[in-house]
N, C-alpha and C positions, 0 to 999 in steps of 0.2 A: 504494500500500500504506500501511498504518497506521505501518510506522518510521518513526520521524527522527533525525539526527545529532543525537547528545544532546550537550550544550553542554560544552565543556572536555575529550570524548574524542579530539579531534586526527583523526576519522574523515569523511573524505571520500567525499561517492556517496549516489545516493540511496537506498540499503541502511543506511546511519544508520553507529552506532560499529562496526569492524571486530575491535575486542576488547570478549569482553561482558563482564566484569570492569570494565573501563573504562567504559562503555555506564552498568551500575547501579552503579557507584561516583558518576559522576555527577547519576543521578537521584537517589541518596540523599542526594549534598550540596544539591544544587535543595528536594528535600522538607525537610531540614533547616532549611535557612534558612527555609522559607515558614512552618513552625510556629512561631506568637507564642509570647512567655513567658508561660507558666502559672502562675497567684499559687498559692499552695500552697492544697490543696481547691478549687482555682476548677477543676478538670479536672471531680467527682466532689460527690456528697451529700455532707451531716454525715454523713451514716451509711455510708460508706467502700465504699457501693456504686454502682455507673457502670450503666450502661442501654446495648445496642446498640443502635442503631437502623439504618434503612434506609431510602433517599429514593429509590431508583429508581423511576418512577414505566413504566407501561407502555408509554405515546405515547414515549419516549426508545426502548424496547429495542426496541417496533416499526420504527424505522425502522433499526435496527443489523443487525436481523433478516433484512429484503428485503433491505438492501443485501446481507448475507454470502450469501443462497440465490442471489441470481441472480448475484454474482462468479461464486460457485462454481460456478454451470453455466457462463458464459463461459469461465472458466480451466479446466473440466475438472476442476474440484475442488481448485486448487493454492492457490486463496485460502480454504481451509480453518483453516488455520493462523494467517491472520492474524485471520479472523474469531474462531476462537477466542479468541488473544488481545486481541481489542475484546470480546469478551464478559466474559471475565473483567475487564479494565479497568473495565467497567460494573457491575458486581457488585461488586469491590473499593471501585475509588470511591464508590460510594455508601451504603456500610457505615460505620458512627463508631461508637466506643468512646467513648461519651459525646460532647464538642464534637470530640475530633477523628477526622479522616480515614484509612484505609487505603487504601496505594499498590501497584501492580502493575507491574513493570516490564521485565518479559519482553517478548519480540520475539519477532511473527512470523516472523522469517528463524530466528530460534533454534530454533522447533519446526518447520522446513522439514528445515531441517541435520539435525536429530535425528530426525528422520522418512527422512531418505536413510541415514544411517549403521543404521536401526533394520530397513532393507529389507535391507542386506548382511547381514544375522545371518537373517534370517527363508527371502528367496528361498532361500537357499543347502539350508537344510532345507529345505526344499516340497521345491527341485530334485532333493534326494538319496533321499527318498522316493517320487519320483514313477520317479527312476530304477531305484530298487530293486526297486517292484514292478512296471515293465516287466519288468526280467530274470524277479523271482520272480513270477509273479501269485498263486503260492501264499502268499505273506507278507502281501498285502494289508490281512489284519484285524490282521496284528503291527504291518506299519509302521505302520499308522492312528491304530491304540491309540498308537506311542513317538510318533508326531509330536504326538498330542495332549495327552499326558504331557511333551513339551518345552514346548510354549504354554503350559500351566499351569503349568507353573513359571517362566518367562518374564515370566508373567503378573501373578505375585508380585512379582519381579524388578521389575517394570515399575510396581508398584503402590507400591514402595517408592522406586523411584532418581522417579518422576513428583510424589509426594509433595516431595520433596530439593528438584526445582528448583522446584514454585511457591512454596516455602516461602522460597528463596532471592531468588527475584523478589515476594515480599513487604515491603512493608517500613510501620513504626508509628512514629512522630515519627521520621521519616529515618533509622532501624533498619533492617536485613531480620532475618529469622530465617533459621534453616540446621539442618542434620542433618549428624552426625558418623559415624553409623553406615556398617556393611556391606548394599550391597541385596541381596549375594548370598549371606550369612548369613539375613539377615531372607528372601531368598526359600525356602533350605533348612528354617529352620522353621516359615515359615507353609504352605509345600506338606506338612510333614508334620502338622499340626496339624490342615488342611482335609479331609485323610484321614480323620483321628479325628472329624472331625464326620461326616461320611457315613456311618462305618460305626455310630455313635450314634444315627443319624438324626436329627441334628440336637440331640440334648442335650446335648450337649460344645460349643453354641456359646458360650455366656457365660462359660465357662472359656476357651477358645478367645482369644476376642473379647477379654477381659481380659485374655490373656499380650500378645498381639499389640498392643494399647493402649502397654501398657506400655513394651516394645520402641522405639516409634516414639515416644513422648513421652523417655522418656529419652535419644533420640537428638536432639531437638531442643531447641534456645538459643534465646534473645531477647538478644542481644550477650555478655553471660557470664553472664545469669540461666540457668538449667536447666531443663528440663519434666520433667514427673512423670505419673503416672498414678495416682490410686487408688480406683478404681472396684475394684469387688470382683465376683468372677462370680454369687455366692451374692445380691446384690439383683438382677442384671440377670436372673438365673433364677426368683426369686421374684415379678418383674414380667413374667416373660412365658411362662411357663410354663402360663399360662390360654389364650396365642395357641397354643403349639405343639401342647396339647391339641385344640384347637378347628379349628388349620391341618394339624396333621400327624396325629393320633394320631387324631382322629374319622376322616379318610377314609382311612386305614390300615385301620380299624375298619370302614368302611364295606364296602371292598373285599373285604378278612377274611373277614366276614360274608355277603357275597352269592356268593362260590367255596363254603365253607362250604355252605350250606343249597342248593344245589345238588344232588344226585347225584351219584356217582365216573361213573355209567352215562352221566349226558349227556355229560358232560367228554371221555370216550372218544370219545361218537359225535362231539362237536366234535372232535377230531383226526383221527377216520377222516374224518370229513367235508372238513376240508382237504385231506386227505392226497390224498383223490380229484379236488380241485379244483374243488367243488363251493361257493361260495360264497354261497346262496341257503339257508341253514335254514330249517328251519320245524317247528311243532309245539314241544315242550318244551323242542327245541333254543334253537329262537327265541327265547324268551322267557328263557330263561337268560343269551343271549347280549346282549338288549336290555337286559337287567336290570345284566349286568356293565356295561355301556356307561353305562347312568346312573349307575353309583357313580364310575366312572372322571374321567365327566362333574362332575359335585357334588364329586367329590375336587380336581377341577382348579380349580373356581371358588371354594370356599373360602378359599384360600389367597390367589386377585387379591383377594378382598371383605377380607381380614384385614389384604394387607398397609398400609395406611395405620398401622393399630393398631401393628404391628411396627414401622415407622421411626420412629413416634412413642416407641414404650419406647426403644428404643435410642439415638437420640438425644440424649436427656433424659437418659441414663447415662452414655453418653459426655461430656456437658457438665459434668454433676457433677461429673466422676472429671479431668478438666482441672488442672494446676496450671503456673504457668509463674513461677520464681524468686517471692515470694512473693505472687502474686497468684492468686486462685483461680477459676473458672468456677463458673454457676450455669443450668438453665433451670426454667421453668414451661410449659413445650411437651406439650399433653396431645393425649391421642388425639380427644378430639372436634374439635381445631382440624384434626388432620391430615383427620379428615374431610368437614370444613366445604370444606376444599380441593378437594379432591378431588371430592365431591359438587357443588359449585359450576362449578367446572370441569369435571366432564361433564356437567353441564347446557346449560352454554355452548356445549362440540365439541358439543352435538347439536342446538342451534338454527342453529349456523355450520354444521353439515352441510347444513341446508334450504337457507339462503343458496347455499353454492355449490352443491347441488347444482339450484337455480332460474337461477343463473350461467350453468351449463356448460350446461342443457339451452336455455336461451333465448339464445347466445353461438353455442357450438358446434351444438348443432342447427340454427339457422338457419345458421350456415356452410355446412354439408354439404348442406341444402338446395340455397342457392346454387349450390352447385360443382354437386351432380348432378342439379337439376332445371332449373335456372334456364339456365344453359349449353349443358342436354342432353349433356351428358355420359356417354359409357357407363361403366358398374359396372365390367364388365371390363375397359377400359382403363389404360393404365401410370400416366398423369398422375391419374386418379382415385386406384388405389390410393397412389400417394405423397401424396396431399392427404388421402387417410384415414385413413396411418399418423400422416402429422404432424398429423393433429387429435386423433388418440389421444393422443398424444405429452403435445401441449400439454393438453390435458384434465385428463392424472394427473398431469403435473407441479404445473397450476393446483392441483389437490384435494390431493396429495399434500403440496406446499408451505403450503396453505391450513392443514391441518390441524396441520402441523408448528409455524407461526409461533403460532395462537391455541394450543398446548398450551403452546409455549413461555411465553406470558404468560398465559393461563389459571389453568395449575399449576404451572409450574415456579418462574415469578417470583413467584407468592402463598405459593406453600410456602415459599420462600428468607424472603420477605419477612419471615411468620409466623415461622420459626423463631429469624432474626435476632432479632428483637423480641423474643423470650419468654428471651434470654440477659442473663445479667446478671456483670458481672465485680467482686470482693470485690479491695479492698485493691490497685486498681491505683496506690496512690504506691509500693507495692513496686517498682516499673519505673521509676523516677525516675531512678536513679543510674545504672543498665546500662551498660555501657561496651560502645564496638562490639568485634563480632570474629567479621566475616566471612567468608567461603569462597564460593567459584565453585560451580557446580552445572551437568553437562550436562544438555539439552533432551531428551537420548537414551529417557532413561528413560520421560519422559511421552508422547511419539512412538511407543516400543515399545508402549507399551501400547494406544495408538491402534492401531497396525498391528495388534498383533492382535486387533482391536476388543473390547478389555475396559476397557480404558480412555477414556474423555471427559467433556467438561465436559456 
């Protein structure tokens, strides 16, 4: 595994420090010491602005990447956790706030633990739900609804205590940051505030977005500097309000529109139609029903075509609205870079698709040959079908994993890369003086959110 006994926490085993407190107390004095004195302005420009940059290069994350897929099939998935945290290592590390570096210093065993403690809160509700509606089968659709109503608020929960700790396991000239706040306030207000977006359809997000901002920067220090927030909802609305027209309110409109110019008459026969269990229309029916199908269709794909434009405002807002004791955030992350990404990278997945799938048919087709001609082998035999299940197997695993690792550097790592880059931080001798003043953070929270799969890196 990726821990190790961090130097001076007194912990024995190859599980590393046995107190994590101790564990990044440690790594913060190692990072301490390793950062040179910095001549005043030698950190930053004459003009009191710093540059992020990013050196992760993609032949590094390749090989971080096979190694974590194929752990995680050996282990059944239990080296999940450490890979996550060698991914984030690798992202951290290779991010500078001008010449210097940021540190990461979470442990996989920490998001193991908090991943065990995250399943006693979670089984227990499945278990009680699953029991209730054996007894009642008539409750079905209530417990379904409360258990999904628990996760999403969980979910919140999970979004805020998971923030805490990497924020905790971060750390800038042998710093961490931290959060003082409540995750189970911030989850009571953001579950009711994500209401107010739905039932808005989504116009209440940049008021939203900007309470919620606010919240979580004002809960979080850089030693006794403060964070802030002040992004405003009225820009973030004003820059995207062209996206939500064009993502949400045109195939609203669409939809509208094609029930509308419809018939009440056909609409009828479409229900008498079901009713009889006849699912073959034809005549005006048809064509009403095809008609709905394409706007459903077009309403769906608008929104994947837009969202690059979406992360892109959003981001850029959130960077702005950034402040941390008195130093301030900046980007220049515009929406054509986002789609430079993105277009770039599925051009790629779709030339790597040729590739494997020229792999698998000239790999695995010649296997099966072998096995069922070359042998003589019958079809219907036991030893055949098990050498065709595991050539299936290995098949989707190949493609499925194939596809997984080039998206991951394709897009994922180009977009980080871009975004990094295009940040720019004002007035960091602000942070000069900081004095530490840290706090422990469980893992729990970032694990919950994994378990309920709304959260990951």
């Amino acid at each position: 595994m990726t821990d190790a006994t961090q130097p001076g926490s007194g912990a024995v085993g190859p599980w590393g420090a046995r107190s994590t407190a101790a564990a990044v107390a440690a790594a913060e004095q190692a990072a301490r010491a390793s950062v040179p004195p910095i001549a005043p302005g030698a950190s930053q420009p004459a003009s009191g602005v710093s540059r992020i940059g990013f050196t992760g290069a993609g032949g590094q994350l390749l090989g971080l990447l096979v190694k974590g897929m194929l752990l995680q099939l050996v282990t059944l998935g239990i080296y999940r956790f450490w890979f996550i945290t060698d991914m984030r290592r690798f992202y951290w590390s290779h991010t500078r706030v001008g010449p210097e570096e940021i540190a990461y210093t979470g442990r996989g065993l920490e998001l193991f633990k908090g991943f065990l403690v995250a399943l006693a809160i979670i089984v227990p509700i499945q278990a009680a739900g699953f029991f209730v509606v054996l007894g009642l089968p008539s409750a079905e659709v209530i417990v379904s609804f409360s258990v999904t109503i628990i996760f999403l608020f969980l979910s919140q929960y999970a979004a805020y205590a998971g923030r805490r700790y990497r924020l905790t396991r971060t750390a800038f000239r042998g710093l961490r940051l931290r959060m003082v706040g409540s995750a189970w306030t911030y989850a009571a207000k953001a579950f009711g505030l994500w209401i107010l977006v739905i039932l808005s359809l989504g116009l209440a997000y940049p008021w939203v977005a900007a309470i919620l901002e606010r919240i979580k920067m004002r809960d979080t220090w850089y030693g006794d500097a403060q964070g802030a927030f002040v992004g405003t909802a009225g820009t973030l609305f004003r820059r995207g309000i062209l996206i939500w027209a064009l993502g949400f309110g045109l195939p609203l409109l669409m939809i509208g529109s094609t029930i509308a110019s419809v018939p009440y008459e056909v609409w009828r026969e479409f229900g008498a139609t079901i009713a009889a269990g006849n699912i073959e229309p034809a005549g005006r029916l048809a064509v009403a029903i095809y008609m709905l199908m394409g706007a459903v269709f077009t309403a769906l794909v608008i929104p994947i075509l837009l969202f690059p434009a979406f992360q892109a405002v959003v981001f850029r807002w959130r960077m702005e609205g950034v402040r941390l004791g008195g130093a301030a955030l900046a980007s220049d992350f515009r929406i054509r870079a986002a789609y430079r990404v993105y277009l770039l990278g599925a051009l790629g997945l779709i030339g790597i698709g040729f590739v494997i799938a020229l792999i698998v048919g000239l790999l695995f087709g010649g296997l099966i040959a072998a096995v069922f001609f070359g042998g003589g082998s019958d079809f219907a035999s036991p030893a055949s079908g098990i050498v065709g299940i595991a050539t299936i197997a290995l098949a989707y695993l190949f493609v499925f994993g194939g596809f997984w690792v080039a998206k991951q550097i394709l897009i994922t790592l180009r977009l980080y890369r871009a975004q990094a880059r295009s940040v720019s931080v004002m007035n960091l001798a602000a942070l000069d003086n900081v004095r530490a003043n840290n706090v422990d953070a469980s893992a729990m929270g970032d694990s919950l959110g994994d378990a309920v799969d709304v959260l990951g890196f």
